[in-house]
LUMBADREN-893672 format. One record per residue (C-alpha): residue in one letter; x, y, z. Coordinates in steps of 0.5 Angstrom, whole numbers, plus 500, padded with zeros to 3 digits. Layout:
<lumvo aa="A" x="X" y="Y" z="Z"/>
...
***
This chain:
<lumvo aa="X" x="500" y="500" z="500"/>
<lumvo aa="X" x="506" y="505" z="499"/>
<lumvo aa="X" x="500" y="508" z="493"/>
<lumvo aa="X" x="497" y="517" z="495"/>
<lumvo aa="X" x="491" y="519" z="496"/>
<lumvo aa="X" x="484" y="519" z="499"/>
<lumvo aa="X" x="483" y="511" z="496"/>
<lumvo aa="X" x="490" y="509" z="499"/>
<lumvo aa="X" x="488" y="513" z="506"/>
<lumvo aa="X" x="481" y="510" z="506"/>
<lumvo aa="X" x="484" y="503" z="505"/>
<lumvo aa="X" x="489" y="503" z="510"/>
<lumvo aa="X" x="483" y="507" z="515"/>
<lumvo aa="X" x="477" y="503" z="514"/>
<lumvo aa="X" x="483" y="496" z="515"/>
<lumvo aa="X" x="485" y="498" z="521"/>
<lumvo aa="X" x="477" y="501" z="524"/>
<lumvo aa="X" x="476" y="493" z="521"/>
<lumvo aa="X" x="482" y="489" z="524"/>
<lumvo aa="X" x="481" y="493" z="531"/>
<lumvo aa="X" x="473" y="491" z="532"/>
<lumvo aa="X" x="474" y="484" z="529"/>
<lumvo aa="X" x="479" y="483" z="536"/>
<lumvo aa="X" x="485" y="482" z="531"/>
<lumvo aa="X" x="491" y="486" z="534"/>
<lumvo aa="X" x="496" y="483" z="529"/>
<lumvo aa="X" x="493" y="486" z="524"/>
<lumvo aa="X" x="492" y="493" z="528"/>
<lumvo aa="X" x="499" y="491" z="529"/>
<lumvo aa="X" x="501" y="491" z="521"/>
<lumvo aa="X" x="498" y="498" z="519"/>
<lumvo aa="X" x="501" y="503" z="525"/>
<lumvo aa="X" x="508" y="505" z="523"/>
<lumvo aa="X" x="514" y="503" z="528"/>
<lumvo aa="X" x="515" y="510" z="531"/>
<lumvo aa="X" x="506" y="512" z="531"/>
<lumvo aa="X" x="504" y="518" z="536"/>
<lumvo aa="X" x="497" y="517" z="539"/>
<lumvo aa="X" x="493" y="521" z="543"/>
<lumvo aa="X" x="486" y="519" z="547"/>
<lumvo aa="X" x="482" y="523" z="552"/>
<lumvo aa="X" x="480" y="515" z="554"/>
<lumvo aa="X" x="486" y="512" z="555"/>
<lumvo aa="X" x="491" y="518" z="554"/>
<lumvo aa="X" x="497" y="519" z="550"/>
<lumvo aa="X" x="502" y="513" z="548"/>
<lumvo aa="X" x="505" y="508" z="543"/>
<lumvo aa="X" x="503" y="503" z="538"/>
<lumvo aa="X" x="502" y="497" z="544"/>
<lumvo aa="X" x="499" y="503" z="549"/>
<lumvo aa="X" x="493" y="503" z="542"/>
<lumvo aa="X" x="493" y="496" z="541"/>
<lumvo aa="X" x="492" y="494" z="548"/>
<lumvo aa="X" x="486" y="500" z="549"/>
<lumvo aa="X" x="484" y="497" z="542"/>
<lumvo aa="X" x="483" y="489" z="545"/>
<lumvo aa="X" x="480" y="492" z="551"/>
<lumvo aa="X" x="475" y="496" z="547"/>
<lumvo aa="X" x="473" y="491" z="541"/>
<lumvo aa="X" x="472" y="485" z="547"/>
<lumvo aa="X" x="466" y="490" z="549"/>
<lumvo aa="X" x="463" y="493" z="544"/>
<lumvo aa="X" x="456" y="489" z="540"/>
<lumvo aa="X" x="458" y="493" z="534"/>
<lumvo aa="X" x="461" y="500" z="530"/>
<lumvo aa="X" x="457" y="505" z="526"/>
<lumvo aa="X" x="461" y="509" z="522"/>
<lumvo aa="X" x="456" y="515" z="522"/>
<lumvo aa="X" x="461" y="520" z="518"/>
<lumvo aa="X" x="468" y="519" z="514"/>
<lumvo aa="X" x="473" y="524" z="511"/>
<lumvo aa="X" x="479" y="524" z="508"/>
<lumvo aa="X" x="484" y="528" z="504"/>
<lumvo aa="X" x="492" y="529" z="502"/>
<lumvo aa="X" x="494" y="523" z="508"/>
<lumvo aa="X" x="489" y="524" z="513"/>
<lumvo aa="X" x="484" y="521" z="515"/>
<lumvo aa="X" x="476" y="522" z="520"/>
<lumvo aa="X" x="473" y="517" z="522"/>
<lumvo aa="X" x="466" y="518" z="526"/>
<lumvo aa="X" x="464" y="512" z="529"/>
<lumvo aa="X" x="458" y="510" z="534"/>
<lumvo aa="X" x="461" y="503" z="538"/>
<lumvo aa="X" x="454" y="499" z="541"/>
<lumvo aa="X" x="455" y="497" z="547"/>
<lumvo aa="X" x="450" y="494" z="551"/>
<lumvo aa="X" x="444" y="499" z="551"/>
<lumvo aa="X" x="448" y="504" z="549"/>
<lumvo aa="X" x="453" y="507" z="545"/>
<lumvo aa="X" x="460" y="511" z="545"/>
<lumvo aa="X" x="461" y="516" z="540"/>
<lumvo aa="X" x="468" y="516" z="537"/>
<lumvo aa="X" x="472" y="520" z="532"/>
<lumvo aa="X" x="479" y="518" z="530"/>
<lumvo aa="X" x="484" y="522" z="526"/>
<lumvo aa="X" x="489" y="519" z="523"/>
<lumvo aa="X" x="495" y="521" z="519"/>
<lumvo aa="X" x="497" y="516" z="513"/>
<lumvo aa="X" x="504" y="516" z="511"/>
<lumvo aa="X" x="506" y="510" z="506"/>
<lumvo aa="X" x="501" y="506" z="507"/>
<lumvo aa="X" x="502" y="506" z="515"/>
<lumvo aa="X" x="498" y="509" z="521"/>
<lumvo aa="X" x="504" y="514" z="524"/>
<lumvo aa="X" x="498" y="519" z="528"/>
<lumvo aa="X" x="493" y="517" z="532"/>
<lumvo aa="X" x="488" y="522" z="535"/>
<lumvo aa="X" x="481" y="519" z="539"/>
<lumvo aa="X" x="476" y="523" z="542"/>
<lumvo aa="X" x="471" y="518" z="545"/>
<lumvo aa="X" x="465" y="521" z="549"/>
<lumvo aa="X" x="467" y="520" z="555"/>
<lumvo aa="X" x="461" y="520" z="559"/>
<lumvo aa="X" x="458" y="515" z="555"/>
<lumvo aa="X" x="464" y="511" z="556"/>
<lumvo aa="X" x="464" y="511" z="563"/>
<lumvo aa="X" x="457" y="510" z="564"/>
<lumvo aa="X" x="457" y="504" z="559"/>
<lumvo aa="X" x="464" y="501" z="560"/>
<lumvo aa="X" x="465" y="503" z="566"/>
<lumvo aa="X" x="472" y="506" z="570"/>
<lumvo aa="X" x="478" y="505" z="564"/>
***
C-alpha cells in the first residue's frame, strides 16, 4: 500500500477500523507505523502496544460499530463512528494521519460520559 491518495488512505483507515473491531490485534499491529503517535482523551496518549492493548479491550466490549461519518484528504483520514454496547452507544472519532501505507497518528476523542456509563472505569 505505498500508493497516495484518498483511496489508499480509506483502505488503509477502514483495514484498520475492521481488524481492531473483529479482536484482530495482529492485523492492527501491520497497519501502524513502528514510531505512531497516539492520543486519546479515554486512555491517553502512548504508542503503538498502548493503542493495541486499548483497542483489544474495547473490541471484547463492543456488540457492533456504525460508522456515522468518513473524510478523507491529502493522507489523513476522519472516521466518526457509534461502538454498540449493551443498551448504549460511544461516539468516536478517529484521526488518522497515512504515510506509505501505514498509521504514523493517531487522534481519538470518545464521548467520554457514554464510555464511562456503559464500560465503566477505564
Amino acid at each position: 500500500m505505498a500508493q497516495n491518495g484518498a483511496v489508499a488512505t480509506r483502505d488503509v483507515a477502514h483495514a484498520y477500523l475492521d481488524a481492531w473491531t473483529a479482536g484482530d490485534l495482529d492485523g492492527v499491529r501491520g497497519l501502524l507505523a513502528a514510531d505512531v503517535t497516539v492520543e486519546c482523551n479515554l486512555t491517553g496518549s502512548g504508542d503503538g502496544a498502548h493503542l493495541v492493548e486499548a483497542l483489544g479491550r474495547l473490541a471484547a466490549a463492543v456488540d457492533a460499530v456504525t460508522v456515522v461519518s468518513e473524510n478523507y484528504a491529502d493522507g489523513r483520514a476522519m472516521l466518526l463512528y457509534d461502538c454498540a454496547v449493551g443498551d448504549g452507544a460511544i461516539r468516536t472519532v478517529e484521526y488518522l494521519t497515512v504515510v506509505d501505507g501505514r498509521i504514523a497518528d493517531v487522534r481519538r476523542v470518545c464521548d467520554i460520559v457514554a464510555a464511562r456509563r456503559l464500560l465503566g472505569p477505564v
